[in-house]
N, C-alpha and C positions, 0 to 999 in steps of 0.2 A: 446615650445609646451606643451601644458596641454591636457594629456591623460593619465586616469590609465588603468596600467595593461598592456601595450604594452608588443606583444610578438614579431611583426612585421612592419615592417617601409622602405618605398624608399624612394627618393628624385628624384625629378622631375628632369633627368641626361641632357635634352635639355639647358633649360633655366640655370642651374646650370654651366654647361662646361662652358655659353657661358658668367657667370660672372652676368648675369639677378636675379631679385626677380623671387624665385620657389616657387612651392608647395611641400609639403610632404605631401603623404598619411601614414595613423598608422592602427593598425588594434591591438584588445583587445578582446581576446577569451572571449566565455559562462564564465561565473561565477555562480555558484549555481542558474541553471535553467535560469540564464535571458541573454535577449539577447549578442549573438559579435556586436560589434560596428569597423566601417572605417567612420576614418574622414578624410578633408581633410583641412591642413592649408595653408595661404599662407607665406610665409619667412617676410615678412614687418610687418605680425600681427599675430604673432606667437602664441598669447594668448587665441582666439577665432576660430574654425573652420569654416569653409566656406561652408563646406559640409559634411553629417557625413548619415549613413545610418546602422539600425540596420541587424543584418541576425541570425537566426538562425541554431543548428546544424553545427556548427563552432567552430571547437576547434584549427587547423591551417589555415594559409592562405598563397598563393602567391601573391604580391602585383606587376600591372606591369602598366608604364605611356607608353602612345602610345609616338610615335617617336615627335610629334609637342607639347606635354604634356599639351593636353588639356583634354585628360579621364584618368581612370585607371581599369584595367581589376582586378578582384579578383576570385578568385578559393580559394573556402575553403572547409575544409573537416574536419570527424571527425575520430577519430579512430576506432569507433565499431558502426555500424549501430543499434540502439535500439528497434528498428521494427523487427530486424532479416532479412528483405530484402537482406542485405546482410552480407558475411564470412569479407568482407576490409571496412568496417564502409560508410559511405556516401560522397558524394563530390557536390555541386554544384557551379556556374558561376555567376556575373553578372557584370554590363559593368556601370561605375559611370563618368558624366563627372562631368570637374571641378568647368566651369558654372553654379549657380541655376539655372538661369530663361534659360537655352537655353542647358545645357548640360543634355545629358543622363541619365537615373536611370531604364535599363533594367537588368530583371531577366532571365535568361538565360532555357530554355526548358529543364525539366529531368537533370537526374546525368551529371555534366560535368567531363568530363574525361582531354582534356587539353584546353590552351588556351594558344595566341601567337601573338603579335602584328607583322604585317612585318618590317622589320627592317628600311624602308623609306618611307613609306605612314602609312597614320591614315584607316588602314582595319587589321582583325586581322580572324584567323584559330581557328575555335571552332569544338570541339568533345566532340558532347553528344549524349544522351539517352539510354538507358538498354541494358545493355551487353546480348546478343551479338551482339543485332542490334544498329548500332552507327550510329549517322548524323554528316558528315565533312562539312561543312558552310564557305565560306568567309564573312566576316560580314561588315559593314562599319560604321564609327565613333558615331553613334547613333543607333547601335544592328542590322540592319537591314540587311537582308543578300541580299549579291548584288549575289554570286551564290551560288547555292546545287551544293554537289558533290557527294549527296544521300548516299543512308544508304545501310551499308555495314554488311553482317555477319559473326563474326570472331569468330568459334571456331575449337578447337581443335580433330580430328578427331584420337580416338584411331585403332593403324594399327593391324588386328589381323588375323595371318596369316599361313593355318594350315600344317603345314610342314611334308610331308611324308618321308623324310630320313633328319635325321642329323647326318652330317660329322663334326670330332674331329680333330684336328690334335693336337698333342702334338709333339714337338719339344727337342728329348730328346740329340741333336748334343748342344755339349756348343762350343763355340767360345771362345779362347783367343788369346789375343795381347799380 
């Protein structure tokens, strides 16, 4: 495989177990301002990628093959949002199949928070959009969400609570064994 800069790398675990030619997906962080780059090769032509797709604001990523490893789900993120948008840097999604001319190359709505293929069908669990209001999605092998599970708001509600007697106890009995 010829890719610089790999900080992350799968191997296509279906076809791989089963003894078959796989793919590997690579993934090669920003470099001085220019794009991350995921390619994808296949094991027989290990030389030339198949598929390869630039993303910005990528400095990590998770690399994941659905269960039949014909897509690959990516979540990358960076450490410090440069907008200030946000305190935990930026994160977004997108869904790359392995086929040119037939496979996938969706970008995924807003920050993605996680992503997750199901462990025996090609549909995969997306969480995004701006904290604190999140959209949970089942999606299906070409991005497309077969259900909402709607948008949910998650914060932290401080408990403040105004206390007309507070009771002490001090415990001045020592116990010994």
């Amino acid at each position: 495989v010829h890719a610089k800069g790999v900080s992350a790398y799968v191997l296509c675990p279906r076809a791989a177990q089963l003894g078959r030619s796989f793919h590997i997906a690579t993934f090669s962080p920003e470099v001085r301002g220019g794009a991350a780059c995921v390619m994808l090769f296949f094991s027989e032509r290990p030389a030339k990628a198949v598929r390869q797709r630039g993303l910005f604001n990528a400095q990590h990523a998770q690399l994941q093959f659905s269960p039949s490893g014909k897509a690959v789900l990516i979540l990358v993120s960076t450490s410090e949002d440069k907008t200030g948008g946000s305190y935990y840097g930026t994160s977004s999604g997108c869904l790359l199949g392995v086929d040119p001319s037939t496979g996938a190359d969706v970008s995924l709505d807003g920050p993605t928070h996680a992503l997750q293929w199901s462990p025996v069908a090609d549909v995969f669990m997306s969480i995004t959009g701006d904290m604190p209001r999140t959209r949970i999605q089942l999606n299906n092998i070409q991005g497309d969400p077969i259900q909402d599970l709607g948008v949910e708001v998650r914060w932290w509600r401080m408990h403040t609570h105004t206390r007309t007697h507070t009771h002490t106890h001090t415990n001045t009995h020592k116990h010994t064994h």
